[in-house]
N, C-alpha and C positions, 0 to 999 in steps of 0.2 A: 470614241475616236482615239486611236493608241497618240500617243504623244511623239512626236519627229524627234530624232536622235539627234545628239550634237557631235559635227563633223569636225573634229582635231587631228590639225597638221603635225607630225612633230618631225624635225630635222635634227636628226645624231645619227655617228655614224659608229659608236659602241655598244654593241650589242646587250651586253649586259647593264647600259642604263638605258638602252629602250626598253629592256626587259620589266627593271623596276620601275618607270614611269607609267608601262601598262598597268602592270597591278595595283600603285597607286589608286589611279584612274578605275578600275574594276572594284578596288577596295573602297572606295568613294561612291561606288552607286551613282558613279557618272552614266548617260544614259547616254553611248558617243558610238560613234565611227572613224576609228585612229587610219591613219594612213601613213608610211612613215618614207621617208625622202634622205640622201644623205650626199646630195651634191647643190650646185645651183641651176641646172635645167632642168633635173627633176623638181626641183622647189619651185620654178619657177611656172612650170606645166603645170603643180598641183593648182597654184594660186587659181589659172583659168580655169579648168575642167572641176577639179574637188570644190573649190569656192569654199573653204573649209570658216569653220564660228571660229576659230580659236587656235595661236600659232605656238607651241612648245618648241624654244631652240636651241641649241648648244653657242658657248657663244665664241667658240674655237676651233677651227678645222683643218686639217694638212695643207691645205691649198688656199683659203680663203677667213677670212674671220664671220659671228654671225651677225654681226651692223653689217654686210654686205646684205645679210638677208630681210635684214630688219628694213632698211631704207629699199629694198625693191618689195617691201610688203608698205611702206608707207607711198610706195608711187603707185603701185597696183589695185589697193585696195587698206585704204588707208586706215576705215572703218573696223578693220578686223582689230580683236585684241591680242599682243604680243608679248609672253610670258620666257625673260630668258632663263635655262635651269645650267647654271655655272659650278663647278668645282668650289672656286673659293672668287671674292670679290674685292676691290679696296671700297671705304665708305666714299671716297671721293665718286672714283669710276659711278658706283649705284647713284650716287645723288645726279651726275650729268646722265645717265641712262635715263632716270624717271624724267629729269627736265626735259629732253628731246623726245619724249612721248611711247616709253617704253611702259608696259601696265602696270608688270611687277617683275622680281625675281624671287627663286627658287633654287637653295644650294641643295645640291645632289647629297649631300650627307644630312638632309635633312629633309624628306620626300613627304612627310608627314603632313606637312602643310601647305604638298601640290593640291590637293583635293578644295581648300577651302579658296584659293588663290585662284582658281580654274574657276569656281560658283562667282566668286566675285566681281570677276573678271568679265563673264557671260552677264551677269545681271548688271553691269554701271554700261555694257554695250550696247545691250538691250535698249535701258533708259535714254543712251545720248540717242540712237536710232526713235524714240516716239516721239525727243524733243525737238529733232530736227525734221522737217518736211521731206527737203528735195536733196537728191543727191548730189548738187553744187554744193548744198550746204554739210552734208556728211562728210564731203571729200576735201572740203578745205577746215575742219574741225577736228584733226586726230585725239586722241585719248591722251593728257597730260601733253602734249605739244605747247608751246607758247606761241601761242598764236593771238591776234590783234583783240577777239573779245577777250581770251583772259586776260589780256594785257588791261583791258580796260578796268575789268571788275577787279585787279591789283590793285590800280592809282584809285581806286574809289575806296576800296576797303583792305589796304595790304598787309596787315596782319592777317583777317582770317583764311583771302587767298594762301597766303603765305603754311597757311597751316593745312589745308587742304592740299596746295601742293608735297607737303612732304607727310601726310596721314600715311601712306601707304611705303614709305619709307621706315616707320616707326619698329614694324616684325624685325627687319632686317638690321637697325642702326641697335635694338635692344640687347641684340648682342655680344656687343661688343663690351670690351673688360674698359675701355677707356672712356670718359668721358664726352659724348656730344652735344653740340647744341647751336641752336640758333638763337641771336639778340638782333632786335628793332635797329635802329640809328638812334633811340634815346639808351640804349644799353639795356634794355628790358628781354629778359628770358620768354621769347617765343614758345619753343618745345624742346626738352633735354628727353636725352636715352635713361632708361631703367638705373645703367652705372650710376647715375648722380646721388642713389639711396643707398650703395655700397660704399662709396665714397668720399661722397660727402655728410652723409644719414638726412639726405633730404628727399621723399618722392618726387616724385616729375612735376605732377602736379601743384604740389608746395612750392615747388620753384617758376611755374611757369608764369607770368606778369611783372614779378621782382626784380630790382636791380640789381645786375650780379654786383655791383658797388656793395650793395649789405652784406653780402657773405663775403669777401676780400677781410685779410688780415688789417689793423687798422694803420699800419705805418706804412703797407704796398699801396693802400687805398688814398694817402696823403700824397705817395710818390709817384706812381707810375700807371697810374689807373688810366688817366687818358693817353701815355703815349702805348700804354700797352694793347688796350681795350677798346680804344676809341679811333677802331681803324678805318672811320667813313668818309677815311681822304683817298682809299681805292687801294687796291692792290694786293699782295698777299705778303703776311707779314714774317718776318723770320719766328726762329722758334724763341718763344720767351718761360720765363718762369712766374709764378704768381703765390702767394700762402695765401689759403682761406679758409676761415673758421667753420669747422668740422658741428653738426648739430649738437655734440656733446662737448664743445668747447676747444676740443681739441684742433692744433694745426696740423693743417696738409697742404705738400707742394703740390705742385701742378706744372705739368709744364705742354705748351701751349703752342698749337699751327692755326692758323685764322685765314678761311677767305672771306672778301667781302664783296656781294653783289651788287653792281648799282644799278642794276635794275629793277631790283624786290625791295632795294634799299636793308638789307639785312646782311648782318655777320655768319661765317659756318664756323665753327668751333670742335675742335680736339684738343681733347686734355691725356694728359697721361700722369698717374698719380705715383709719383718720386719721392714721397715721405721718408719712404723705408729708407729711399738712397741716401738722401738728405742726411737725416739719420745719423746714416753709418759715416759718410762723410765727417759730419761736425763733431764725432765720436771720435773719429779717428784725428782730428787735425789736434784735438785735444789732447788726446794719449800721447798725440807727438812731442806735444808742448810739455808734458809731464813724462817722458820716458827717460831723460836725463836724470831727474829725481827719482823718480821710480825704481832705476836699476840700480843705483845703490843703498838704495831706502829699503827696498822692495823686499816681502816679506817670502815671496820664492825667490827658488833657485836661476839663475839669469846665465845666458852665456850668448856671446855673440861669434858666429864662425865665418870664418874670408873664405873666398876663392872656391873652385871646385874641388879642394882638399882637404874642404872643411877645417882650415886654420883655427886654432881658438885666437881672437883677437881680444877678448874681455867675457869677464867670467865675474862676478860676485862672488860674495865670502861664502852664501847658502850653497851655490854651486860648488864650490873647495869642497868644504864640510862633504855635500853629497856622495861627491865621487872618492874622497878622503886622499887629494892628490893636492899641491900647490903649485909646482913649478910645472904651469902648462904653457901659457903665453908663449904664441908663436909657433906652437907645434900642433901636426894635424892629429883628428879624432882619434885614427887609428892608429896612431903613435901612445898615447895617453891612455886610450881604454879599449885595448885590440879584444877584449872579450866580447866587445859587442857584435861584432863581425857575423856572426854564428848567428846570432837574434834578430836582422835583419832590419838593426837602425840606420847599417850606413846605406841599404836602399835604400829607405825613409831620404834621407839626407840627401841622397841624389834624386829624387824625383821631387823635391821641395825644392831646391836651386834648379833645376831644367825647368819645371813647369810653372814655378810660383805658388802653387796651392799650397794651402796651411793645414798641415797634418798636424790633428790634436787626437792624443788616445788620455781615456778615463780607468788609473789602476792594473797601469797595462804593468805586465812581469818583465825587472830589469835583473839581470843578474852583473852584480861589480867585485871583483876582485882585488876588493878595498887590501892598504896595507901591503900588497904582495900575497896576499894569502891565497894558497892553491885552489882552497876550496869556495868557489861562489857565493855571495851573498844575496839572498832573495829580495829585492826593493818594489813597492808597488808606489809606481808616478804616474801624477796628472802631468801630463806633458804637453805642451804645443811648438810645432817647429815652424815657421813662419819667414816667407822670404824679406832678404833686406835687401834691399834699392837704394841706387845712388843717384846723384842729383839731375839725371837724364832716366830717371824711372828704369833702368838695368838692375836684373840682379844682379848682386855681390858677392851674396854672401846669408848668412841663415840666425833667425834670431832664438833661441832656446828657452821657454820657460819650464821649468819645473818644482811639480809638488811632491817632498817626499810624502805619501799619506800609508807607510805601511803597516803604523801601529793602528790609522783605523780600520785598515780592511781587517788585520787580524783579530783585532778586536770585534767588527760586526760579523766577521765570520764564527767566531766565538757565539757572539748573541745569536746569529742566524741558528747556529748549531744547537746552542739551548731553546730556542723559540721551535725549533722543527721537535725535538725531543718534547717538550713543552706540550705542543700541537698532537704528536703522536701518541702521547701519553692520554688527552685529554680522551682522541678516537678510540684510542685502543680499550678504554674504560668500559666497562659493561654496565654502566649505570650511568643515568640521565646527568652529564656535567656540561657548562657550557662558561664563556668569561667574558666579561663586560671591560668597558674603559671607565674612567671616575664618571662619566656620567649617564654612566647604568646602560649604556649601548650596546647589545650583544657582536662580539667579535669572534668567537669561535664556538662552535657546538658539535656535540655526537653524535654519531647514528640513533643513540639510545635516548639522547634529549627528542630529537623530532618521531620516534615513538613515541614518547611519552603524550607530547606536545598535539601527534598527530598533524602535524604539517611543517616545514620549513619555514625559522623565520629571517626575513630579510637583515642580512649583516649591517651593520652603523644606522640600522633605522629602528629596527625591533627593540624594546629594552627588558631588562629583567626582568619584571613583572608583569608585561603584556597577558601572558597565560594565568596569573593567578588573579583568577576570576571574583576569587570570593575567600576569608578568611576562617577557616574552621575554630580556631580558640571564641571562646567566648566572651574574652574579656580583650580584644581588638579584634572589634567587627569594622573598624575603618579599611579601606581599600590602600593598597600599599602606593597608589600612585601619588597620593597627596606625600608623601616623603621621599626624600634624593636615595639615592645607593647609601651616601657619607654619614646621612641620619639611620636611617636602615639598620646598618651594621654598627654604630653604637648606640643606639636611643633604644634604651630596655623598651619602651612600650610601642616599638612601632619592630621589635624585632624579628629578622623574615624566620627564625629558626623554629617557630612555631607552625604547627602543624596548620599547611593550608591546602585548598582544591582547585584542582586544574580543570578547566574546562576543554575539550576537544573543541575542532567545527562542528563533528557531526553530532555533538550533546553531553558525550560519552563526561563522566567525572571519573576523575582520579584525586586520592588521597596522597598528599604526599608531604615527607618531611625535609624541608631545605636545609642544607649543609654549607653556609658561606663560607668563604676564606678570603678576606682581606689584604691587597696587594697597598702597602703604605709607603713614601719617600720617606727621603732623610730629616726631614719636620713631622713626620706623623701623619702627614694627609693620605686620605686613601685615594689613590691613582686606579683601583681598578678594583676586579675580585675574580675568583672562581666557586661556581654554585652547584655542588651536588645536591643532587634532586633523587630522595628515596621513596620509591612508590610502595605504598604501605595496604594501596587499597585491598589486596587479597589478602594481607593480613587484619586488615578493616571487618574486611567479608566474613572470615576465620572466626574474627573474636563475637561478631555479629550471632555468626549460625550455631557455634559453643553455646553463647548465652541462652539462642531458644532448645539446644537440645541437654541443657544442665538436666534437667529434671531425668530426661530419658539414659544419660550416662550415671547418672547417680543411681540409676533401676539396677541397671548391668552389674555396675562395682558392688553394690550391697547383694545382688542374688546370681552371684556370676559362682558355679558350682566349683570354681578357687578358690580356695585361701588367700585374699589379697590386703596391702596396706601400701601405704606411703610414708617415708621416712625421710629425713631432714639431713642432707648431707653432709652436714657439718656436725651434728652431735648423734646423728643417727635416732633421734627421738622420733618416736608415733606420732603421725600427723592423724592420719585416719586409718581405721579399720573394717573389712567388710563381715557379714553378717557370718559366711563360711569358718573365717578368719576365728571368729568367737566359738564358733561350735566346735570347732577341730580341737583349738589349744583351750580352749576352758576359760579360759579369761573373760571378764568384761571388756566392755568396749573402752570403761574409765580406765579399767588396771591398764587395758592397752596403750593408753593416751598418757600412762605417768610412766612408763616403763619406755627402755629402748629397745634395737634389736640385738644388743648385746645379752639381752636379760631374754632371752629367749634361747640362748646356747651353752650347754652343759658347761660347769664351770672349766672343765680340760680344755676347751674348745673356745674358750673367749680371744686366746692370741690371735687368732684370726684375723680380730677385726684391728682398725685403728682409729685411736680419736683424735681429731686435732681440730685447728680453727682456719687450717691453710686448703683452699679448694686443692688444687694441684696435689696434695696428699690422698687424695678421694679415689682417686681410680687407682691408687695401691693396695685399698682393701680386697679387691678385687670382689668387690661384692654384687657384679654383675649376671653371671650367671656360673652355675656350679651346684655340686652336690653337699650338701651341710646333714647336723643332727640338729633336730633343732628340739627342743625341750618343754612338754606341755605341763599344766599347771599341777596336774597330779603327780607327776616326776618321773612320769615315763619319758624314755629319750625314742624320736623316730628318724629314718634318713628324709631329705626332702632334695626337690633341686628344684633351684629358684631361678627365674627368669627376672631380669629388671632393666626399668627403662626410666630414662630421665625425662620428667617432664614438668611444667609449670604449675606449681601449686598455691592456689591463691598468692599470683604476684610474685613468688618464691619458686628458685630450682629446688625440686626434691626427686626422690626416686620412687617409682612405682613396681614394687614387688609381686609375683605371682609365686606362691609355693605348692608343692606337688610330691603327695607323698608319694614316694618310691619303698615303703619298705616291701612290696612283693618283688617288683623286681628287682630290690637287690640281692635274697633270697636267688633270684631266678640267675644272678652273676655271679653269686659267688657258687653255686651248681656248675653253671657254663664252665668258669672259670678251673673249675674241677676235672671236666670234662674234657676239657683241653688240654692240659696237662696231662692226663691219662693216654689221649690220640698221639701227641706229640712223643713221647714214652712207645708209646706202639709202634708208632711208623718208624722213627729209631732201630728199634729191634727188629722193624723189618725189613730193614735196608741193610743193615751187616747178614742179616739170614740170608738176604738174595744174594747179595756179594761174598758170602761164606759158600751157598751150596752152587753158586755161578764157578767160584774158585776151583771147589771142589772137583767138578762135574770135567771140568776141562782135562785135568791130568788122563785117567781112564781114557776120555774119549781120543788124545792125542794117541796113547802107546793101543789103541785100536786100530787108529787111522797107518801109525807103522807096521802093524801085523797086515793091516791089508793091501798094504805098500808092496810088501814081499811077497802076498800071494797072486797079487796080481803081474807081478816080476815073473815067479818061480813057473807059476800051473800054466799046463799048455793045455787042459779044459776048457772048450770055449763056454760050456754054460757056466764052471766054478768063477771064470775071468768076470761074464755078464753079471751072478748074482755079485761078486767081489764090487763091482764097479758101480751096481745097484744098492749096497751099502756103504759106501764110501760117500755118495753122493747124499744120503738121509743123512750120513754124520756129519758131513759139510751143513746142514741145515744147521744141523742142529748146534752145532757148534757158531754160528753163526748168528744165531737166536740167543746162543748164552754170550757172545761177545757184547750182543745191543742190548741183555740185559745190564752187565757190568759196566757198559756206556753209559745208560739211562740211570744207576744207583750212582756212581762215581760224579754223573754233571749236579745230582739232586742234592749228593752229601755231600761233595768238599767245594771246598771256597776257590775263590780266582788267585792264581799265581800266575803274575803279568812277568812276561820277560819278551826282549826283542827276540822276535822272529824275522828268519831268511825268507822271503816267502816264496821263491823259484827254487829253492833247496829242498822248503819242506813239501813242494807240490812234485819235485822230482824224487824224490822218495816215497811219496804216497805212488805216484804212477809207475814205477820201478815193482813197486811191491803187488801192485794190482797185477801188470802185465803176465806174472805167472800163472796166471787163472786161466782155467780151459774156454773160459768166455772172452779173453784179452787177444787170443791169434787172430792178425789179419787189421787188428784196426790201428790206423794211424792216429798219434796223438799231435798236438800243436798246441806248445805254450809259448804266451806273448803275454810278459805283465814288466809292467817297470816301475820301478821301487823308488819313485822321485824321492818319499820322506822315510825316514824309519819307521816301522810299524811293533807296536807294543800288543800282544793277546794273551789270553793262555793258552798253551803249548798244548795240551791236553783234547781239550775241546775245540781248537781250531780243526786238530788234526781228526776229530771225530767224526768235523761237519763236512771234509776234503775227502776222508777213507767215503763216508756214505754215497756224498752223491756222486766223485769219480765212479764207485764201484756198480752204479745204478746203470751209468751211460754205458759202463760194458756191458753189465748184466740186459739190459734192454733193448742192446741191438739187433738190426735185420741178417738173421744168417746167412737167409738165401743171397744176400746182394755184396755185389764187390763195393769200393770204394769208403769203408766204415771210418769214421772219426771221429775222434773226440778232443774238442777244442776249449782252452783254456785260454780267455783275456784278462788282463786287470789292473791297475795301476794306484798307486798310494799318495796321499796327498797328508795335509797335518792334521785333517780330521779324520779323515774313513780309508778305508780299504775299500775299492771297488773291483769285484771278481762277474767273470761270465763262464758257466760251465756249459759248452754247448755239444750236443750229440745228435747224431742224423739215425735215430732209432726209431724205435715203433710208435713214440709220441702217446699224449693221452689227451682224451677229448677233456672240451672246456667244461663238459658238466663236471670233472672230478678234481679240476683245477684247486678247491678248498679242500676239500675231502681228502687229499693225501696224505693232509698234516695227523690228520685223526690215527690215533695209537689202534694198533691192528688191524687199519684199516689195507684192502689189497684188491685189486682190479679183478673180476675174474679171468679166468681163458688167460693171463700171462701167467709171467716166470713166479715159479717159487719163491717166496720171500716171507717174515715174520711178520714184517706192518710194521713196525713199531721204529726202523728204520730213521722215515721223514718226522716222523715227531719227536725224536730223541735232536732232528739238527735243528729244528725248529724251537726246539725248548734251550737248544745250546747258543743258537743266535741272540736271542733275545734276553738269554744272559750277559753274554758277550754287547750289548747294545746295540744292534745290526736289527736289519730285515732280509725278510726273503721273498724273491715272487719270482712267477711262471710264465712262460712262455711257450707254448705247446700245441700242435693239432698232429690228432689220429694219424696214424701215417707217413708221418714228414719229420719230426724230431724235435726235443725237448731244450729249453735251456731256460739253466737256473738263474736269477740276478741278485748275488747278494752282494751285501751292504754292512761292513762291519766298522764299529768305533777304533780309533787309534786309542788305544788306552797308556797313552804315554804318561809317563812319570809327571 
C-alpha cells in the first residue's frame, strides 16, 4: 500500500523563498503535496478544501502580518502544526511565539534545518492526535498553547515543564553570541544557550542545576546578588552589570536584561559579555590618571595640538629633539613643519579631529627638514594621533605620539638584506646545505639538501640529524641524537664531521661527509650553524669497483703494447713501470724505480725539466704532452711523444705517462717538411711566370686590337669588316682571360692594403667603364647605397669583385627585350658593407646556384666567358672577410648578396 503524502500549506509571497523552501522540502525526501497561498482568503480557502498536515508561513506581509494567520489557523483547525520561516527574529519575539503555541521556527538564511523541524513537527502531531480521542479534545489542546492541563502539570512538576516548554527553543536560542538563560525562584540554572561555554568556559549542561551565586565574582555576590538576581518580586528589570568567574579563573563582565514570569515562576535572562569594554575602559581611566606624568617623563615623542589648525599647545623635549625646532608653542602645524604638506599628514590630522578615530602608522616614512636644511631627512615613526576631548566629550584638539625608530629599521633592513643574501647564497649552492638554530632545528634548506634527503623536512620541527640514520666511522657507532648541536660541534667523540649515511624513505643510502660551521655569540655559545653535506657515495662506489678491478688494471698497465710509467710530481721519481717500458729502454724495472725521468733524457736535453718541492711549479715543466728524445740504456737517443695524465697513486697525486716512439714518422716530417718547401718555392715561381707572361701577352694583343680599330674604320669590304670584327671579338676573350688571370695571381700573391674607400665613386667608375662595352647599350643602371659609416677595404680587390660581377649583369642580359637594368643597393654600417647587384637577365637555374664558384666552370648554350671569373670574386671576398650568395631563376634575373667586413683601422 503506497504510503499517503503529506499535504504542506505554505503562505509567502517571494517567489524566490517559496523556490528554496520547495527544494528544501524535495531535498529532505519529504514525501508532500505543497500548495502555496499568498494572501488571507486564499489561506483561508486552503484551510477548508486542502485540510493541509502542516502550515510553513512568512511571518510579514504588505497588507497583514503572519499571527493574522497563525490565530485563523488556531480557530479553524487548531490541531495543525505551524512552522514560521522569518528573515531574522528577536529571542524575546521567539520565546512569546513558542508560549502562544507556535511549533517552531525557521530563519530563511538557514533552510538547512527546515527538513528536520517539518519531521518533527508531523511526528509530536501525530502523537498529541492518538493521545487525544475526541475532537473537543483536540481542539481545545493546541501544540505548546498554555492551556489549563499544562498549567496543571507546571504546578506539579515546574522545572521539567519548564524545560519541555523551552526544548525546542534550544536550536534557535544557541545561536546567539550573548548569553541565555533561565533560573528557578531559588536562582538555580534551569537551561543556558551554547554561549555559556564561549564565555564563561562552562557547558550548558555544567551549569544547568547550579546557583548562578557560584559563578558571580565574590564581592558582586556579597553585594548585589539579590537586588540584582533575585528579581521574583515581578516585573522586568532595567539593564544591570555583574563579574563572574570565568572556568579558568579569569573575570567577565556581563551585562544583564531579566524577565521574570509568574506564572512558571522563573527568570529569562540576557547577558552580553563587556569584558573587553570594561577593559578598555579601566585602561583608559588609568592612562588618564598617569598621562600628566607620562608626558613629561615619557620616553617618546609627545605633542598636544588645539583647534582645527592644529595649534601646538605642548610638546615634550623628545618631540623638540625630533623635529629639531624649539620655539613652536602657539603656532599651527603648517607653520612649523610646512614639509609635511606634500606627505599627507595634515589629512591625517583633519580626519582625526572631524571624526575622532585614532590614526596609528608603524615605520611610516617622515621626511623633516631639520635645521633649515634644503635637502629632507629620511625619519621612520611609530606614530599615533588621537583625538582630545574636553570636559563635555567634544573634540579639541589632537594628541601626538611619536617613536623615532629609524636606526632600527635601517638596521633590520641591513639584517633583512644580509639574511636574504644569507638565504640566496645558501639556495643557490649546488650541494646539500641547510641551518639549524642553537637547538639543532632546521630553519633553512636547499633544493640540493632535500635531494639528498629525498624528501622535505619540516622547518622548526625537523632537526639536524633526523636523516642520519646510522654512523659510518667505526669508532662512534652511537646515534647522533643522544648529543645537542653545542656538544656535536665541540665534543671530538661525538663529532658530526665524520663520515656518516643517510637513509632516504624509499631505502636508498647515501654516503656522505658533514661540513659544520658554527654560528657563536659574544660568550662563545653556539646560537646556531650551517651544515654542508658532501655526498661521496659515487665516489664510495668508485673506490669500491677500483678495488675489484686492481687486478684487471694492473693486466693492462704491465701488457698494454706502450711504454708506460708513473712518476712523482714533485721529484719526478719512478713510481712504477710497465713491462713494455723495460723492453724498449733496457732497464730493469729496479734501475727504473732508483732513477727519475730526468735520467732518461740526453744530457743536452735535461733543461727541460724542473725540480722543485712547490706543486704550482709542476705544470711549468710542461711535461704533459709533447715531442722529447728520450735516452735508452745502451745510448742510443730516440724521439718519443708522450701523453700524460694525472692521477691518484696509492693515496698520492702522481702522473701517468704513455711514450710513443715517433722515430719513423719523424723521418716521414722532416721529408714532408722538405717537400713543402720545394711546393712553396714552386708556386712562387709560378705565379711571377703567370704574371710575367699575363704582362707580357697584353702589349701585342693591345697594338693588334689598334691595327684592327683602323681596319675596321678604313675598309669598305664587308667580308674584310665581318672577318675584322670576327677577330677582334676572340682578342676581347682573350684578353679578358689574361686580365682574370693577373686578377687571380695578384689577390693570391700580394697582401691587403686597407685604405678608405668612396663606395658610390668607386661603383660610378666601375659602371662608367663598363658602359662602353657593346653589351652596355640600352640598359639602364640605378644606384642606391648610403654610406652611414666610413668603410675601410682594399682598393684592389674590392674593385675586382665590382669590375666582375657589374660586367656579368651586362654581359648576361635579354637582347631581344626592352626595359634592361642593372640595379645597385647598399649601405655601410661599423661592421659590414652590405651591397645588392641586381639584373633582369637570363638568370640561372638553382641546380648551378654552387657550381659557379668552381674555377672554369661555365654554363653551356650562354655567352663566352673563361670560368674563372666567380671564383677569383669568391676567393677575393673571403679574403676581404665577406660572403657571397645567389638569388637567381632561369629566366627572370640574377642578384648577387654580398657581405664585406669594415676593415677599419
Amino acid at each position: 500500500m503506497t504510503a499517503m503524502k503529506t499535504k504542506i500549506l505554505i503562505a509567502e509571497q517571494n517567489p524566490a523563498a517559496i523556490e528554496w523552501i520547495q527544494h528544501e522540502l524535495k531535498t529532505g525526501i519529504i514525501n508532500c503535496i505543497v500548495e502555496i497561498v499568498s494572501s488571507k482568503k486564499a489561506y483561508e480557502a486552503a484551510l477548508h478544501h486542502f485540510k493541509p498536515d502542516l502550515i510553513l508561513s512568512n511571518d510579514t506581509f504588505p497588507s497583514f502580518d503572519g499571527m493574522a494567520l497563525f490565530r485563523m489557523k488556531q480557530k479553524l483547525t487548531p490541531q495543525t502544526p505551524f512552522i514560521f520561516v522569518v528573515p531574522a527574529i528577536t529571542v524575546e519575539k521567539a520565546i512569546a511565539l513558542i508560549q502562544i503555541g507556535v511549533n517552531d521556527i525557521v530563519f530563511k538564511t538557514d533552510l538547512n534545518s527546515l527538513t528536520s523541524k517539518v519531521n518533527s513537527a508531523l511526528k509530536k502531531s501525530r502523537k498529541t492526535r492518538e493521545t487525544y480521542q475526541t475532537e473537543a479534545e483536540r481542539t481545545i489542546m493546541p501544540r505548546y498553547s498554555i492551556t489549563e492541563s499544562k498549567t496543571t502539570k507546571e504546578k506539579s512538576d515546574p522545572i521539567t515543564a519548564s524545560q519541555e516548554s523551552l526544548q525546542d527553543l534550544g536550536k534557535i536560542l544557541d545561536f546567539s553570541m550573548d548569553l541565555i538563560c533561565s533560573c528557578d525562584e531559588n536562582g538555580k540554572f534551569i537551561w543556558v544557550n551554547k554561549a555559556s561555554e564561549r564565555i564563561l568556559g562552562y557547558r550548558p549542561e555544567e551549569l544547568i542545576g547550579r546557583l548562578y551565586i557560584d559563578l558571580l565574582f565574590p564581592e558582586d555576590a556579597e553585594t548585589s546578588v539579590h537586588t540584582d538576581f533575585d528579581s521574583s518580586n515581578g516585573g522586568q528589570l532595567p539593564i544591570f552589570e555583574n563579574r563572574f568567574r570565568h572556568s579558568n579563573g579569569s573575570t567577565v563582565y556581563l551585562q544583564w536584561s531579566a524577565v521574570w514570569d509568574d506564572v512558571k515562576k522563573m527568570s529569562y535572562y540576557t547577558g552580553r559579555d563587556i569584558t573587553a569594554k570594561k577593559n578598555v575602559e579601566k585602561a583608559f581611566e588609568i592612562e588618564r590618571r598617569r598621562f600628566s606624568n607620562l608626558f613629561s617623563h615619557a620616553p617618546s615623542s609627545m605633542a598636544i595640538l588645539k583647534g582645527p589648525n592644529h595649534v601646538f599647545e605642548l610638546a615634550n623635549e623628545l618631540y623638540l629633539q625630533l623635529i629639531d625646532t624649539k620655539d613652536i608653542i602657539g603656532k599651527p602645524v603648517k607653520e612649523v613643519l610646512p614639509e609635511l604638506e606634500t606627505q599627507g599628514i595634515f589629512e591625517i590630522l583633519d580626519t582625526v579631529y572631524k571624526t575622532g578615530e585614532t590614526f596609528s602608522a608603524n615605520e611610516m616614512l617622515i621626511e623633516f627638514n631639520r635645521s633649515g636644511n634644503e635637502k629632507p631627512e629620511d625619519s621612520y615613526l611609530n606614530f599615533i594621533c588621537q583625538a582630545h576631548r574636553d570636559t563635555d566629550n567634544n573634540i579639541d584638539g589632537i594628541l601626538v605620539f611619536a617613536n623615532d625608530v629609524t636606526e632600527q629599521v635601517l638596521s633590520r633592513k641591513k639584517i633583512e638584506e644580509r639574511e636574504k643574501m644569507y638565504k640566496e647564497l645558501i639556495y643557490k649552492l649546488p650541494v646539500a646545505t641547510y641551518s639549524c638554530d642553537h637547538k639543532g632545528r632546521i630553519v633553512i634548506y636547499n633544493k640540493a639538501a632535500v635531494a639528498l634527503w629525498g624528501r622535505k623536512p619540516e622547518i622548526g620541527k625537523d632537526l639536524w640529524y633526523d636523516s642520519w640514520k646510522s654512523n659510518a666511522a667505526k669508532n662512534n657507532p652511537e646515534p647522533l641524537s643522544f648529543c645537542s648541536l653545542s656538544t656535536a660541534l665541540t665534543e671530538e667523540d661525538s663529532n658530526p664531521s665524520k663520515q656518516i649515511i643517510i637513509e632516504r624513505p624509499n631505502g636508498d643510502k647515501r654516503y656522505v661527509l658533514p661540513y659544520p660551521v658554527p654560528f657563536r655569540d659574544a660568550e662563545g655559545q653556539i646560537t646556531g650553524a650551517v651544515i654542508v653535506l658532501a655526498d661521496i657515495t659515487e665516489m664510495k662506489l668508485a673506490q669500491k669497483e677500483l678495488k675489484k678491478s686492481e687486478k684487471k688494471y694492473r693486466y693492462l698497465f704491465d701488457n698494454n703494447p706502450m711504454p708506460m710509467w708513473v712518476i712523482d710530481l714533485v721529484t719526478f721519481k719512478f713510481l712504477d713501470v710497465n713491462k713494455m717500458a723495460i723492453l724498449q729502454y733496457g732497464y730493469s724495472r729496479d734501475e727504473f724505480l732508483s732513477m727519475t725521468a730526468l735520467d732518461i733524457r740526453p744530457s743536452n736535453d735535461k733543461n727541460h725539466f724542473i725540480k722543485c718541492s712547490d706543486p704550482s711549479e709542476i705544470n711549468r715543466s710542461n711535461y704533459n704532452r709533447g715531442k722529447w728524445n728520450h735516452l735508452r740504456k745502451d745510448g742510443s737517443v730516440f724521439p718519443v711523444e708522450i701523453i700524460a695524465h694525472d692521477i691518484m697513486y696509492e693515496g698520492s697525486r702522481a702522473r701517468l705517462i704513455l711514450s710513443n716512439d715517433i722515430s719513423d714518422r719523424t723521418k716521414a716530417e722532416i721529408n714532408l717538411e722538405k717537400r713543402n718547401k720545394e711546393l712553396l718555392k714552386t708556386n712562387s715561381e709560378l705565379d711571377k711566370f703567370v704574371y710575367s707572361v699575363s704582362h707580357d701577352l697584353r702589349s701585342p694583343l693591345t697594338s693588334i686590337l689598334g691595327l684592327l680599330s683602323f681596319i675596321e674604320t678604313e675598309s669598305r669590304e664587308p667580308d674584310t669588316v665581318t672577318h675584322a670584327e670576327m677577330i677582334h671579338s676572340s682578342i676581347n676573350r682573350l684578353d679578358d682571360f689574361i686580365k682574370n688571370i693577373l686578377s687571380y695571381s695578384r689577390n693570391k700573391r700580394t697582401g691587403l692594403e686597407v685604405e678608405k674607400i668612396s663606395i658610390k665613386e668607386t661603383l660610378s667608375e666601375v659602371v662608367n667603364s663598363l658602359q662602353s662595352t657593346r653589351d652596355a647599350k640600352g640598359i639602364h643602371y640605378e644606384i642606391a647605397v648610403q654610406e652611414q659609416q666610413p668603410f675601410y677595404t682594399d682598393r684592389l680587390r674590392f674593385n675586382t669583385i665590382l669590375e666582375n660581377l657589374i660586367s656579368n649583369a651586362i654581359k648576361y642580359q635579354k637582347k631581344e627585350e626592352s626595359g634592361r637594368s642593372v640595379k645597385i643597393a647598399g649601405h655601410s654600417d661599423p661592421e659590414n658593407l652590405h651591397l645588392t647587384i641586381t639584373d633582369n637577365g637570363i638568370g640561372i637555374a638553382p641546380a648551378y646556384h654552387q657550381k659557379i664558384y668552381d674555377m672554369f666552370f661555365r654554363l653551356s648554350g650562354k655567352k663566352e666567358g673563361s670560368g674563372i671569373g666567380l671564383y677569383i670574386v669568391k676567393d677575393a671576398i673571403e679574403i676581404l672577410q665577406g660572403s657571397i650568395a645567389i638569388q637567381s631563376e632561369e629566366g627572370i634575373g640574377t642578384t648577387f648578396i654580398i657581405t664585406l667586413k669594415n676593415l677599419k683601422p
